[in-house]
C-alpha positions as CSV (number, residue, x, y, z in Angstrom):
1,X,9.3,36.5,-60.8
2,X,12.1,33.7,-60.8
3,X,12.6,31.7,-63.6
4,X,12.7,28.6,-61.6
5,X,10.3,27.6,-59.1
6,X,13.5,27.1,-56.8
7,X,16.3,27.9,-56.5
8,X,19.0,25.9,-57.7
9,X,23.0,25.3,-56.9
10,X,26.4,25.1,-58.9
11,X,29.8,24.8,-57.4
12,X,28.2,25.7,-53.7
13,X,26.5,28.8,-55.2
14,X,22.8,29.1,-55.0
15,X,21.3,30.9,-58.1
16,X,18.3,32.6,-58.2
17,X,17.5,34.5,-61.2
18,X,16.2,38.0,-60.3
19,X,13.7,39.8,-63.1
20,X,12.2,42.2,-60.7
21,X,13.0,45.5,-58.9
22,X,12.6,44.6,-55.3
23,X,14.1,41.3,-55.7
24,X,17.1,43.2,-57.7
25,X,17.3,45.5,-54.3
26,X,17.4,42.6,-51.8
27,X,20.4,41.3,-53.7
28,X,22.4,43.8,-53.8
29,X,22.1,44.2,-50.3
30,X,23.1,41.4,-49.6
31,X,25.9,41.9,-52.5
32,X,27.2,44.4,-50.7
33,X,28.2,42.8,-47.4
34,X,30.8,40.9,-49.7
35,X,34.3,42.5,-50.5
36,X,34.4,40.9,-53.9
37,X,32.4,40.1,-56.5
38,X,32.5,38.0,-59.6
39,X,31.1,39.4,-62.3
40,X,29.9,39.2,-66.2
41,X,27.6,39.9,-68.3
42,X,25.8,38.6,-71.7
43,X,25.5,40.7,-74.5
44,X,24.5,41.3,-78.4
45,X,26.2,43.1,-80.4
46,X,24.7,43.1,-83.6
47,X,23.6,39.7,-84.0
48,X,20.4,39.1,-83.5
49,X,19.3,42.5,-83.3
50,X,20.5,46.2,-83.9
51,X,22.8,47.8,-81.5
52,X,25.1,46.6,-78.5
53,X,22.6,45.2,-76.0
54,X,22.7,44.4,-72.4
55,X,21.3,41.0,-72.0
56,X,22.1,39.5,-68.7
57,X,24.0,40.3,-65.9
58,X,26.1,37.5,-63.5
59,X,27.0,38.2,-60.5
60,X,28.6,35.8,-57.4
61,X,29.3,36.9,-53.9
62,X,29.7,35.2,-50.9
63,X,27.1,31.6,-51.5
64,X,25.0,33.9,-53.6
65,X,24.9,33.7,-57.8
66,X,22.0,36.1,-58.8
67,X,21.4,35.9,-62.7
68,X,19.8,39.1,-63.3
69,X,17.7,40.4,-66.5
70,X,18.4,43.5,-67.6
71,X,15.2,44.0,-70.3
72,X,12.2,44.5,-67.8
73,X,14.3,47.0,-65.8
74,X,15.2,50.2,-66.4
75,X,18.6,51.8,-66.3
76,X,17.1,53.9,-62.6
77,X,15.8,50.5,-61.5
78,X,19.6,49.2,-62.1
79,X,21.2,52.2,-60.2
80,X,22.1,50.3,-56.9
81,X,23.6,47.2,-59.0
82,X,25.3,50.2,-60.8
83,X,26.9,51.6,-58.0
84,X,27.7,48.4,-56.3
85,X,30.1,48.1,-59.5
86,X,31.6,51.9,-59.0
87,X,32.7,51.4,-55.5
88,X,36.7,50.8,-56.1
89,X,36.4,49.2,-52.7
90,X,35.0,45.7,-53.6
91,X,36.9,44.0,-56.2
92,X,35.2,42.6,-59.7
93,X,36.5,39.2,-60.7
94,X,36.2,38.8,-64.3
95,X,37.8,37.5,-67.3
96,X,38.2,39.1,-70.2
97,X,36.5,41.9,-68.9
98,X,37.2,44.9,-72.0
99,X,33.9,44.4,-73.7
100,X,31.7,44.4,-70.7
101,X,33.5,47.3,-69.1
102,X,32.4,49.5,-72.5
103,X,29.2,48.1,-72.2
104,X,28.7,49.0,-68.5
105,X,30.0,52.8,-69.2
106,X,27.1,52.7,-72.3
107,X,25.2,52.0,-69.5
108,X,26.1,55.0,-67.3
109,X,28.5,52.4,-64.6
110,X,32.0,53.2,-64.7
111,X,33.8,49.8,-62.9
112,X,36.3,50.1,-60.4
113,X,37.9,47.6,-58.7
114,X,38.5,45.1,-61.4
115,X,40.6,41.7,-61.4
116,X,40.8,40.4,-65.0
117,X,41.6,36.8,-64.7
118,X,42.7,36.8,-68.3
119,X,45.0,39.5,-68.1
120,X,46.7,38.1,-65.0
121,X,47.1,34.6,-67.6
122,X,48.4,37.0,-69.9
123,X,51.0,38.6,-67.8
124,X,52.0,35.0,-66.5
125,X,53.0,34.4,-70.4
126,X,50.0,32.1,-70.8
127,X,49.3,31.6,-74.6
128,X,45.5,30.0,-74.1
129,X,43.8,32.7,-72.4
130,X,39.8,31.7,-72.8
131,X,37.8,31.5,-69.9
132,X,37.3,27.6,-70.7
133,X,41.1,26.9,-71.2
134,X,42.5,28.4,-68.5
135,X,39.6,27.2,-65.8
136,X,40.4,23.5,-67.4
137,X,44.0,24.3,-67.2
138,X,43.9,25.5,-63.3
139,X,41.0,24.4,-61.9
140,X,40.2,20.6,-64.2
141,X,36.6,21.9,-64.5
142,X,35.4,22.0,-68.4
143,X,32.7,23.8,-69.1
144,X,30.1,23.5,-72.2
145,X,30.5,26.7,-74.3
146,X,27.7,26.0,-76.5
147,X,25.4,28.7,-75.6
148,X,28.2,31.3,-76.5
149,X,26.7,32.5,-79.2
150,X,22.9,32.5,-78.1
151,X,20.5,34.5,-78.7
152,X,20.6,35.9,-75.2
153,X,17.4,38.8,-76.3
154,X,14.7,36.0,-76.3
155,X,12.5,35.4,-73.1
156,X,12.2,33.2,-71.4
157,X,15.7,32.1,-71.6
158,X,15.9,27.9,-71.4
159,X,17.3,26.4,-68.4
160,X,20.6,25.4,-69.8
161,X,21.6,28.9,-70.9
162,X,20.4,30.1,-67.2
163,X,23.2,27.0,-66.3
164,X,26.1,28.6,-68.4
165,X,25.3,32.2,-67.2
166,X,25.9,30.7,-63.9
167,X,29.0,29.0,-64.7
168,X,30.7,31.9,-66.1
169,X,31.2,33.7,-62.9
170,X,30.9,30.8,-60.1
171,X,34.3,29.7,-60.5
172,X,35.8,32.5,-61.0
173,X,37.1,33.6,-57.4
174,X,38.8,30.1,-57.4
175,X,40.4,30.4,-60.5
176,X,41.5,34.2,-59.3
177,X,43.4,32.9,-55.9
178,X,45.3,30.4,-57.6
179,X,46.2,32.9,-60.9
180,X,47.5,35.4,-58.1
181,X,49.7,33.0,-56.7
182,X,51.2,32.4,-60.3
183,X,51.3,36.0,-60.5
184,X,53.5,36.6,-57.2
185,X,55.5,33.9,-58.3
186,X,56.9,35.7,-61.3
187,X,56.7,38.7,-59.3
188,X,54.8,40.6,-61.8
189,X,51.7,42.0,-59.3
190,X,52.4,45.5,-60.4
191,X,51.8,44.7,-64.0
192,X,48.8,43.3,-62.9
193,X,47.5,46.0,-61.0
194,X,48.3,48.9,-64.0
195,X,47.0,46.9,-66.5
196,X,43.2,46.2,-64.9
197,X,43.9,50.3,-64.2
198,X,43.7,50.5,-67.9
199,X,41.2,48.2,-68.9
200,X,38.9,50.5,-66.3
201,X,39.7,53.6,-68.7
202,X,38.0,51.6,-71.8
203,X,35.3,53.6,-74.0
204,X,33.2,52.7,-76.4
205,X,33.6,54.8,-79.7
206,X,31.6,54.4,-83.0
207,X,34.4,55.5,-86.1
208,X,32.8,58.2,-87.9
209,X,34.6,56.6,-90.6
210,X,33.8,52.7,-89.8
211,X,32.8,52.2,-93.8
212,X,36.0,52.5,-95.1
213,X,36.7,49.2,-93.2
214,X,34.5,46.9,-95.1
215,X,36.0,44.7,-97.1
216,X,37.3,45.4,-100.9
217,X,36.6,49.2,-99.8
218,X,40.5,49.7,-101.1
219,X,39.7,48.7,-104.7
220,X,36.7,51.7,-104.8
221,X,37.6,55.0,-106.4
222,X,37.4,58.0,-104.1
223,X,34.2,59.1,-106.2
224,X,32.4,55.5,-105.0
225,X,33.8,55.7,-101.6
226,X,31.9,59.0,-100.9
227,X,28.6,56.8,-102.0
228,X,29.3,53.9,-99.5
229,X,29.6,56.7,-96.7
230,X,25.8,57.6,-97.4
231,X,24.9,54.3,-98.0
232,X,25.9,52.9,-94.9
233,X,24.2,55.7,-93.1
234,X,21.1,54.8,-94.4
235,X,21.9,50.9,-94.2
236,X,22.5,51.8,-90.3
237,X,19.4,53.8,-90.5
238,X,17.1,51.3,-91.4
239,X,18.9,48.4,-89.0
240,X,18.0,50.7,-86.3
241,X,14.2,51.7,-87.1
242,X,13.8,47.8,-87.6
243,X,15.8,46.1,-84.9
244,X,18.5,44.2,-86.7
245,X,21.8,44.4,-87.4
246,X,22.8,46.2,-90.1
247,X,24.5,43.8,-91.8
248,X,21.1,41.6,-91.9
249,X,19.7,44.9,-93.9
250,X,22.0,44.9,-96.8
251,X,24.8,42.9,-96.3
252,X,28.5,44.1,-96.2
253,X,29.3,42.5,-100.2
254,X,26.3,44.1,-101.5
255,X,26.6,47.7,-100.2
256,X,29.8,47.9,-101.5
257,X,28.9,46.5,-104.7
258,X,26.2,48.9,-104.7
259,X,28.4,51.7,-104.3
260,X,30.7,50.3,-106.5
261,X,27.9,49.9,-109.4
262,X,25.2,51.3,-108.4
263,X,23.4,51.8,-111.9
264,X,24.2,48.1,-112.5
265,X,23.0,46.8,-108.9
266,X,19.8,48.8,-108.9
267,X,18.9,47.5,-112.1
268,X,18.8,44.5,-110.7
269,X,17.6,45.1,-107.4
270,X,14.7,42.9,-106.7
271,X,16.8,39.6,-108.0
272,X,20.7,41.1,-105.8
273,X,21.0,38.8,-102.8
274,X,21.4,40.0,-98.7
275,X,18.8,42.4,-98.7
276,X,15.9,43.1,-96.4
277,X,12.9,42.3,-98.8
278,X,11.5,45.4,-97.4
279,X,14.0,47.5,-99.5
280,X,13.3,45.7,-103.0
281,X,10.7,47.5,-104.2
282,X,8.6,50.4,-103.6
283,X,9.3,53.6,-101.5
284,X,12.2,51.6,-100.1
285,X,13.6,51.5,-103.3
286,X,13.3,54.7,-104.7
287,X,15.2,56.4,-101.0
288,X,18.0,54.4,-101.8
289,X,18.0,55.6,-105.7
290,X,17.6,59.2,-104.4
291,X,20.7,58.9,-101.5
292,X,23.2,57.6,-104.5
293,X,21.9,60.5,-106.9
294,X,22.3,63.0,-103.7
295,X,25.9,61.7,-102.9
296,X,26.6,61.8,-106.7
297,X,26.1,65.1,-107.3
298,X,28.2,66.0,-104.3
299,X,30.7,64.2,-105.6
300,X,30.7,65.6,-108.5
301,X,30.5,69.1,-107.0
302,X,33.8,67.9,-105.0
303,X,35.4,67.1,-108.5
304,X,35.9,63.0,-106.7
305,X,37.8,61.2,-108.8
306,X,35.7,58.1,-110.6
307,X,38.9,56.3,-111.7
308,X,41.0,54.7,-108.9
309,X,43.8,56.3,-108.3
310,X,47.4,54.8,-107.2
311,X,48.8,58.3,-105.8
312,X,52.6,58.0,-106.6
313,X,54.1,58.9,-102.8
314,X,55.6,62.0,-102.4
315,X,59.4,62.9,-101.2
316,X,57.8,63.7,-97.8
317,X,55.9,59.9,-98.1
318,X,59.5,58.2,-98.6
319,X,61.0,60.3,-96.1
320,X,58.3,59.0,-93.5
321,X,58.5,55.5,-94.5
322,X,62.6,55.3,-94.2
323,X,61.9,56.6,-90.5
324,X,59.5,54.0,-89.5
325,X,61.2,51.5,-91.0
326,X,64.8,52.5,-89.4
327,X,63.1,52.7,-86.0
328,X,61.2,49.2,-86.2
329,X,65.0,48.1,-87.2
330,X,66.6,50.3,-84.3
331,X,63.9,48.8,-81.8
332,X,63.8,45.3,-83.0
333,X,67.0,44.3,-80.7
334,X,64.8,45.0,-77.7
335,X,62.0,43.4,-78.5
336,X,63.9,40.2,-79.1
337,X,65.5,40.3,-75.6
338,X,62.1,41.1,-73.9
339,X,60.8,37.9,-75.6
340,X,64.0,35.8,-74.6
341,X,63.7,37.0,-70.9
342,X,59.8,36.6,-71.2
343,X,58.5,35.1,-73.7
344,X,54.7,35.2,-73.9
345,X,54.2,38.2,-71.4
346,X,56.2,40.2,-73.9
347,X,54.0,41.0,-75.5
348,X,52.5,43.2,-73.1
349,X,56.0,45.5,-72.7
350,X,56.7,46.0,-76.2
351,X,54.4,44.9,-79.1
352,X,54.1,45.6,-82.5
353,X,51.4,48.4,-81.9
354,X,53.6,50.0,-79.5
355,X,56.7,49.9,-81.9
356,X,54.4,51.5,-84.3
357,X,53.7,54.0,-82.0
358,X,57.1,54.9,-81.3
359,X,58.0,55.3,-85.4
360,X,55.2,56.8,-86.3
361,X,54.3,58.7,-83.4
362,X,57.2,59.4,-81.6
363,X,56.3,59.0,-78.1
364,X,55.4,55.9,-75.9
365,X,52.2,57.9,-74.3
366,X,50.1,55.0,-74.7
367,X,51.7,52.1,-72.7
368,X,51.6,51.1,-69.1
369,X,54.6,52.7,-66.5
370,X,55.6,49.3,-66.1
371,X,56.0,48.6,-69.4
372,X,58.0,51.9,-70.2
373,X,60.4,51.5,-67.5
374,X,61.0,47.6,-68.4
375,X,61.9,49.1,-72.0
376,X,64.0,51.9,-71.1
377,X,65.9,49.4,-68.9
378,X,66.4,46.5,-71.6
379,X,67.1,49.5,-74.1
380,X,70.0,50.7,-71.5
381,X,71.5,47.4,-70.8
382,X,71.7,46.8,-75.1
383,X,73.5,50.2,-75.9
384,X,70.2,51.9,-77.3
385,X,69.1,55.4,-76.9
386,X,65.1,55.6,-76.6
387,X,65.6,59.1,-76.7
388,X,66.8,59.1,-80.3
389,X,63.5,57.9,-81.5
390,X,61.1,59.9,-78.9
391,X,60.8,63.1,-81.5
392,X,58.7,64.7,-83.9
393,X,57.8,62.1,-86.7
394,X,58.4,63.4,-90.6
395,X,54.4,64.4,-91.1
């Protein structure tokens, strides 16, 4: 059923808002007599509720903009739409496309045929890359950003957030003519073209090891860190048998603190702020007393050390450090001139990251073919030889 009684229009688009599976099938054949599609989607990823959620999908081609709702569908039901997005012969407009493109593989839709409009900003040295700068910037349209950060999980969406969905792909195809015109002019269509190539190879991962990012994990001995690993288990545990986000089950300060102190916090449980009020008391309670004494004892077992420890480096430490920082010294010449001849799109031939990955690494397996052979050039024409730095890295 449609959201709207009628249809309604934006920017010479009509949008109908699809909810259903035959409507879903009638618009993507009609999708697919168009050779190129704009495209994005609305998602949450743990904020309003646990996980990394499909919420909406936006799609424009030819006079058509069909908002489509992913939750009463399944993931068969979305097959066609899904394989409309695999065919590498009909080009995907979109902007700022990494996220969605993870999302999408989540899914079980591996996107070909992408144009990101903010990568083709970025490789024209653009510093402003959102979608609302650099449509006001080319195109003089602003756009309202406020439903951003909706909760895009609640039905039935409200009319103004049906508005914005809209918006964020019915300019698009405008906004990409006249960004490929900039990009001829600084004849740099081949960066372009590798660089959506990439984006198209994005996964999603989940670090096994994601807890030792929190904040103020650093100042935890290694005896407490082995604590927060099963604490954030369980934290992610409960976030998923209850639908929020984890952090809206114990908060991010708190389970540290806890694992930091947990005698001290769980003495004090009932009155310790950012907690579910389902885990104050009770069974609750007494699961998360028995997952610190469990992790405890292995610690113990494992002989973790309950003081933190400033481990002095070793010879081999020092040896590794003087490397990286001679290289970074070695390779700084070149990234200067890249910037001068440049400036903004730079970045993409030769950041930090890939520095990095030169001193501590070794190799340069990790950046576009365009980028390398820009490098190696610039590195020839300034005396340097790459060579000298492409070898095994003191482990």
């Amino acid at each position: 059923m449609n959201l709207f009684q009628s249809q309604f229009s934006l920017n010479g688009f009509r949008v109908t808002y699809i909810d259903e599976e035959a409507d879903l099938n009638k618009a993507v054949r009609q999708l697919r007599k168009c050779q190129e599609l704009a495209l994005d989607l609305e998602f949450d990823r743990n904020r309003y509720r646990y996980g990394f959620n499909l919420c909406l999908i936006q799609v424009a081609g030819g006079k058509d903009c069909y908002i489509i709702d992913p939750i009463p569908l399944s993931n068969k039901q979305l097959e066609p739409l899904w394989a409309l997005f695999r065919d590498p012969s009909v080009t995907k407009i979109m902007h700022s496309a990494s996220e969605d493109i993870t999302l999408l593989k989540r899914c079980g839709c591996a996107l070909k045929g992408l144009y990101d409009t903010s990568m083709a900003s970025r490789v024209c040295g653009v510093e402003n890359i959102s979608y609302r700068a650099v449509l006001s910037e080319n195109l003089g349209v602003e756009i309202d950003k406020k439903h951003q950060t909706s909760n895009w999980n609640t039905r039935p969406l409200q009319a103004t957030q049906i508005q914005y969905a809209a918006a964020d792909v019915v300019y698009l195809a405008q906004l990409r003519d006249i960004i490929v015109d900039n990009v001829k002019k600084v004849g740099r269509e081949h960066w372009q073209e590798e660089e959506c190539r990439v984006l198209e190879t994005l996964e999603y991962h989940e670090s096994p090891e994601a807890y030792l990012r929190l904040k103020e994990v650093s100042k935890l001995p290694e005896f407490n860190k082995y604590l927060l690993k099963y604490l954030y288990a369980f934290r992610d545990e409960m976030g998923k048998r209850s639908n929020k986000p984890p952090a809206n089950v114990i908060n991010n300060h708190t389970l540290v603190s806890l694992a930091g102190d947990p005698e001290g916090i769980m003495a004090n449980w009932k009155r310790t702020k950012g907690v579910y009020h389902i885990l104050r008391d009770g069974e609750q309670k007494d699961r998360i007393q028995a997952i610190i004494d469990k992790a405890a004892a292995e610690a113990e077992e494992m002989g973790l050390n309950k003081v933190l420890v400033r481990r002095r480096p070793t010879r081999e430490d020092l040896a590794r450090r003087d490397h990286i920082r001679k290289v970074r010294t070695a390779l700084a010449p070149i990234k200067e001139k890249l910037t001068k001849q440049y400036e903004k799109a730079a970045a993409l031939l030769f950041s930090n990251t890939y520095i990095d990955q030169i001193a501590k690494q070794g190799n340069m397996d990790n950046m576009p073919q365009y980028a390398i052979r820009i490098v190696e050039e610039t590195a020839a024409d300034l005396g340097i030889d790459l060579n000298e730095f492409l070898v095994e890295v003191p482990s």
